[in-house]
N, C-alpha and C positions, 0 to 999 in steps of 0.2 A: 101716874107720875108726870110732871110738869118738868118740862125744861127752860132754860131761860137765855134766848139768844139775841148777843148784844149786836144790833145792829148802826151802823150808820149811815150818814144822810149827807148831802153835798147839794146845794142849789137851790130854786125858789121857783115855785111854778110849774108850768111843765118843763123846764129844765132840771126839777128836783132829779136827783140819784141816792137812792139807797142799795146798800149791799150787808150781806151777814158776814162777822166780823169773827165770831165767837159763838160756839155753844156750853150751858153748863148745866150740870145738874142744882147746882146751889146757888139760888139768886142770890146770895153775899158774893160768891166769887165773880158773878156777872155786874152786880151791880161796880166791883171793885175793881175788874178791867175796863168797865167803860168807864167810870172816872179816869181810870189812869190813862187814857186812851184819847180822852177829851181835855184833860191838861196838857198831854205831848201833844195834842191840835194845834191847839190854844199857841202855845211857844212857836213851833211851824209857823203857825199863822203872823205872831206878832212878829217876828226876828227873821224870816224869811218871804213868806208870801207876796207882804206889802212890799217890800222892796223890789223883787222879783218875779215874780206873777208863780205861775205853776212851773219854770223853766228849773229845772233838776232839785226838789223839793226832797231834804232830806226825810230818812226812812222816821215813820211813825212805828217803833218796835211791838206795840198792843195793837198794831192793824197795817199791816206789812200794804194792803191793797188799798191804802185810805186814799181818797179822792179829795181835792179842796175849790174851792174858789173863791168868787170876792163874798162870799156871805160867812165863807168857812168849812167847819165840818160838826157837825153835832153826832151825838150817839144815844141811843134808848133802846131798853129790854122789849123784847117780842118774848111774849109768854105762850108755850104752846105746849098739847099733851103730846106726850110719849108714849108711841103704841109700841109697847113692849113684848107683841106674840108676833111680832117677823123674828 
């Protein structure tokens, strides 16, 4: 069995940052938090970021530990098996 873990990303280069955000067993349900995860970005970024840098960046509710900077934040599924005999 396959699980599907939405991760995100923060940076360019070797200052990239990615962290796991999310596990699911149903790549719909993963694919549908990180949409909704990457639109509350999105808003963060346009309505707050730019104006303010990272300086008390309201909460992202689909990713409580999100990271941003001047490029943003993106998210994509990590598909991985699930060993299921532990």
């Amino acid at each position: 069995m396959k699980i599907f873990i939405v991760m995100g990303t923060a940076g360019e280069y070797a200052n990239t940052e990615q962290w796991p955000v999310k596990a699911f067993r149903s790549k719909r349900r993963a694919e549908d938090i990180g949409t909704k995860a990457m639109r509350r970005a999105n808003e963060i970024y346009e309505d707050h970021f730019k104006k303010y840098g990272r300086r008390d960046l309201p909460e992202n509710e689909y990713d409580p530990d999100m990271e941003m900077d001047y490029t943003g934040t993106s998210y994509f599924l990590y598909e991985v098996e699930l060993d299921e005999n532990e």
